[in-house]
C-alpha positions as CSV (number, residue, x, y, z in Angstrom):
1,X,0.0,0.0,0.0
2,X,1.3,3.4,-0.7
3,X,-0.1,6.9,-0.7
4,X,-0.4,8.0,-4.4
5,X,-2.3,11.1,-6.0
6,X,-4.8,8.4,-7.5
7,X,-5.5,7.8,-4.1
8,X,-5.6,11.6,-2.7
9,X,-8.1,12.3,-5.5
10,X,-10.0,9.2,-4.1
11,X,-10.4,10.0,-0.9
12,X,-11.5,14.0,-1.7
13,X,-13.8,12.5,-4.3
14,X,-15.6,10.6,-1.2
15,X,-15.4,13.5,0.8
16,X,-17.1,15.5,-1.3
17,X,-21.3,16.2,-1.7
18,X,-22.8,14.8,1.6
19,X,-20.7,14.7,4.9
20,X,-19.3,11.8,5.0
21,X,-20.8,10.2,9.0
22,X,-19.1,9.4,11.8
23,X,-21.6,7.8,14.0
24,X,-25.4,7.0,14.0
25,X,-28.2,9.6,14.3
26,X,-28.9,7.1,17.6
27,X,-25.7,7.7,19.0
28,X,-25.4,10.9,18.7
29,X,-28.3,11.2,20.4
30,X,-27.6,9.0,22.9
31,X,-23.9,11.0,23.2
32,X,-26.1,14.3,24.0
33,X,-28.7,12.5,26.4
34,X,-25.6,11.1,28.2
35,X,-23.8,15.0,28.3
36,X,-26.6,17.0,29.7
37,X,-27.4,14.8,32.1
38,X,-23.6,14.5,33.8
39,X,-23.6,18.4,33.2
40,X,-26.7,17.8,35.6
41,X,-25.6,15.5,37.7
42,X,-22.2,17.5,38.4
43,X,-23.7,20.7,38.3
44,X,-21.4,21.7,35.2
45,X,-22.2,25.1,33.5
46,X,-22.8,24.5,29.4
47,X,-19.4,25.5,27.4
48,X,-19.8,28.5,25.8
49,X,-17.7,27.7,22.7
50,X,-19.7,26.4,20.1
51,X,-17.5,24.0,18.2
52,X,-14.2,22.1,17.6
53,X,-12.1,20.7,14.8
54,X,-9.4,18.1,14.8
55,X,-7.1,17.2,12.0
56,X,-6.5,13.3,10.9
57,X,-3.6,14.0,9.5
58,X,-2.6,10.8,7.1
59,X,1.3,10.5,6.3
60,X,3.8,7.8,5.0
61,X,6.1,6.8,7.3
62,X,8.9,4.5,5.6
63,X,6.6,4.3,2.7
64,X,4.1,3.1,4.3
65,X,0.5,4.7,4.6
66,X,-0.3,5.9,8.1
67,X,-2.0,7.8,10.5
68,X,-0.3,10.9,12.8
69,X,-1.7,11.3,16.6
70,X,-0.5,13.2,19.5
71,X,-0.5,12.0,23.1
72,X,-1.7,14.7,25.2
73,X,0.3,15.8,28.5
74,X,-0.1,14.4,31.8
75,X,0.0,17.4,32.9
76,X,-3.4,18.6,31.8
77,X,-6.8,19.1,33.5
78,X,-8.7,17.2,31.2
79,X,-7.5,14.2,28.5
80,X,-4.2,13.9,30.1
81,X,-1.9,10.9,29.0
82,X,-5.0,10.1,26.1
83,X,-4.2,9.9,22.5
84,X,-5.6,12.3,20.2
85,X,-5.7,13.7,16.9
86,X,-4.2,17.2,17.2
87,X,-7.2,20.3,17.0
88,X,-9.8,22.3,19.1
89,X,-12.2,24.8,19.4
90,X,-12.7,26.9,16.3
91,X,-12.2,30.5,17.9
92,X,-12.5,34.2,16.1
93,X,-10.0,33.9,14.4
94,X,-10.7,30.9,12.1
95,X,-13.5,33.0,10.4
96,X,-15.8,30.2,11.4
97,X,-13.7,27.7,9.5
98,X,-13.3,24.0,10.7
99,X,-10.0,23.7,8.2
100,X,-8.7,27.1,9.6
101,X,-9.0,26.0,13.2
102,X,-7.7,22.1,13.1
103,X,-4.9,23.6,11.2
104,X,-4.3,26.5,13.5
105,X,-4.5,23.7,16.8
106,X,-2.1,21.6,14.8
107,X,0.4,24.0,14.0
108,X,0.1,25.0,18.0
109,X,0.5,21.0,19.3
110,X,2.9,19.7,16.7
111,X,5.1,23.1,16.2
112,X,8.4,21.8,15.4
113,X,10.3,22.2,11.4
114,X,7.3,20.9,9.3
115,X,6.3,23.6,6.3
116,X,2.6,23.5,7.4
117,X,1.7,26.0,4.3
118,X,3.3,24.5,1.6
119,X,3.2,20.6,2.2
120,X,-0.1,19.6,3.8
121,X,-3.2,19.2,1.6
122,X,-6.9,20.0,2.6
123,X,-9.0,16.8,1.8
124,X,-12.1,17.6,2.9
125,X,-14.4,17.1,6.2
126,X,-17.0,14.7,7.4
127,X,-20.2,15.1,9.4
128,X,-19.7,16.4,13.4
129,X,-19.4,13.8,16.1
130,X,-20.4,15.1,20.0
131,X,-17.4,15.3,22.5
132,X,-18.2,13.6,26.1
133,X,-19.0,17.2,26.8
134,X,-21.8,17.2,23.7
135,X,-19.6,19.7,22.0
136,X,-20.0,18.9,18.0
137,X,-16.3,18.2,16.6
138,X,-16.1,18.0,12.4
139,X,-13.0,15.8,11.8
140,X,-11.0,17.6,8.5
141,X,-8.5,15.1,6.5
142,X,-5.3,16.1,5.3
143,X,-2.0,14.4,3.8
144,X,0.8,15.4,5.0
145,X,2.8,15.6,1.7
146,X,6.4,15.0,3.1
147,X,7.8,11.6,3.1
148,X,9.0,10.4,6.6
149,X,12.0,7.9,6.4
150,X,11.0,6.1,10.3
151,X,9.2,7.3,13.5
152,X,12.8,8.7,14.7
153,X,12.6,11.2,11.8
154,X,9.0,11.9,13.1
155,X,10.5,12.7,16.4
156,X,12.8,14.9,14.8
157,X,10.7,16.7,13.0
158,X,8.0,17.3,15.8
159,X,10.0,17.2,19.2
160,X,7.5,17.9,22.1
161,X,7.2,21.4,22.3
162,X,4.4,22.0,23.7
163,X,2.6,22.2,27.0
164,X,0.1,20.0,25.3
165,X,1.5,17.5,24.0
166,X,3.7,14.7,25.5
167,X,4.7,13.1,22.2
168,X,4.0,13.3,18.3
169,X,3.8,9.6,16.6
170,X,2.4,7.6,13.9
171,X,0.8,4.0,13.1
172,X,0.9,2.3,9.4
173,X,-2.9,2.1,8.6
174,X,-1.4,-2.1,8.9
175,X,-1.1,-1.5,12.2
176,X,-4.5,0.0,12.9
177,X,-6.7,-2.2,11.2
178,X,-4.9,-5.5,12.7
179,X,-5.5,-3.5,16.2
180,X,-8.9,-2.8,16.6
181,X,-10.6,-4.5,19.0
182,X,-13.9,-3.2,21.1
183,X,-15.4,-2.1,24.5
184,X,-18.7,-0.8,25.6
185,X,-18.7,2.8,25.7
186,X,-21.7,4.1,28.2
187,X,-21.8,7.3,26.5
188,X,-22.3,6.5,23.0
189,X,-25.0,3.4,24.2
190,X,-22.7,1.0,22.2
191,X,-19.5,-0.5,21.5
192,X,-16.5,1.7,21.3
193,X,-13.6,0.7,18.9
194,X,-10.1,0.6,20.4
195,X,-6.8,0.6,18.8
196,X,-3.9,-1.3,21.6
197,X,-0.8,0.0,21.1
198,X,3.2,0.4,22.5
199,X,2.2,4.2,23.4
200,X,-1.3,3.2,24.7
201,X,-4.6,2.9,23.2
202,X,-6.7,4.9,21.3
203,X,-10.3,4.8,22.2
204,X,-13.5,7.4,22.9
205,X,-14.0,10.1,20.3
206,X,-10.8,9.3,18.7
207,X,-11.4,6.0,17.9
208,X,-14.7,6.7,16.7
209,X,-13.4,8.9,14.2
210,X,-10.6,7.0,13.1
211,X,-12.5,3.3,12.4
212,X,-15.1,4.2,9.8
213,X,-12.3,6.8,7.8
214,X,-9.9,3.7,8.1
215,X,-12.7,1.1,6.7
216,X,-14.3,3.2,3.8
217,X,-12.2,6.2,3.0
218,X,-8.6,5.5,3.7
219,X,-8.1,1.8,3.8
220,X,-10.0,1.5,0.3
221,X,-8.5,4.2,-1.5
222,X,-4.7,2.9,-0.6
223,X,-5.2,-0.8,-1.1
224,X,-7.6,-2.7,-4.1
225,X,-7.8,-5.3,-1.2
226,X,-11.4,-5.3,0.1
227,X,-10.9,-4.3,4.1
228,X,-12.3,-6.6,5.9
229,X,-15.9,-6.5,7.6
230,X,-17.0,-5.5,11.3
């Protein structure tokens, strides 16, 4: 499997028209049922920011197709020591733009020697997904155009430098879909896909962004192998 332009084109040309889903209209539902009612239960004010963006940021590694996350600090409030695609809110400045602001949070998380201007491509967004805190989050896709010869280089390139973030790394889209496994996730009122790995696993929102892009955009516009069913 490599990353080609025939496949770039692919995966714009499913982005395009409709937004792509995430999740069920059911579990959304059941994601903002479950957020009001531990904003009840704990006596939590509503967030007054209105929306986030994260960026799944696909990139070969070695010449292999993968997948870029971030694993946030331990340091932090809330999320610490999770994995995590890099983004967050959309603020003023973005214009009201989901690109603008998952590519504004990534440039913050990531910082590092990367040309963020000149060699990542825009491929398009997908339909909003609640946060645990109800929050809607639009997932935007985008290749990082720059080959990576290992993860080492990847450390090289992106050395934690932020406050944020404890480490940037990637997994071969292999790697992911050998991976998956599941557990029940109360808020979502259903299963929860998990990704095990040597830095830890990827699960909650993360994971439920990352399996249906892997098994219908990614996965099939990188490999003529059909990806198997789940």
């Amino acid at each position: 499997m490599t990353i080609t332009q025939a496949s770039i084109n692919c995966i714009k040309a499913k982005l395009s028209g409709m937004k792509f889903p995430i999740i069920t209209q059911r579990q959304k539902d059941a994601a903002l049922k479950y957020a009001e009612q531990q904003r009840t239960k704990n006596k939590v004010a509503p967030d007054n920011r209105t929306a986030a963006a994260v960026l799944v940021p696909i990139c070969s590694v070695g010449g292999k197709p993968s997948i870029l996350f971030t694993l946030r600090s331990e340091h932090l409030r809330a999320h610490k020591s999770e994995i995590s695609f890099p983004g967050g809110h959309v603020e003023e400045c973005d214009n009201a733009s989901f690109a603008n602001a998952a590519m504004r949070e990534t440039q913050e998380e990531l910082k590092g020697t990367y040309n963020y201007d000149q060699d990542v491509y825009l491929l398009g967004e997908t339909d909003w997904v609640p946060s645990a805190n109800g929050m809607p989050v639009t997932p935007v896709l985008a290749v990082f155009t720059k080959e990576f010869r290992d993860e080492q280089h990847i450390q090289q390139v992106f050395p934690p430098s932020s406050s944020e973030v404890e480490m940037v790394f990637t997994r071969t889209v292999e790697e992911l879909l050998k991976s998956e496994a599941s557990e029940p996730l109360p808020r979502l009122g259903s299963l929860c896909p998990i990704f095990p790995g040597k830095e830890g696993k990827i699960w909650g929102l993360t994971a439920f962004i990352l399996q249906p892009l892997l098994h219908h955009i990614i996965y099939p516009c990188i490999s003529k192998i059909k990806p198997k069913t789940i």
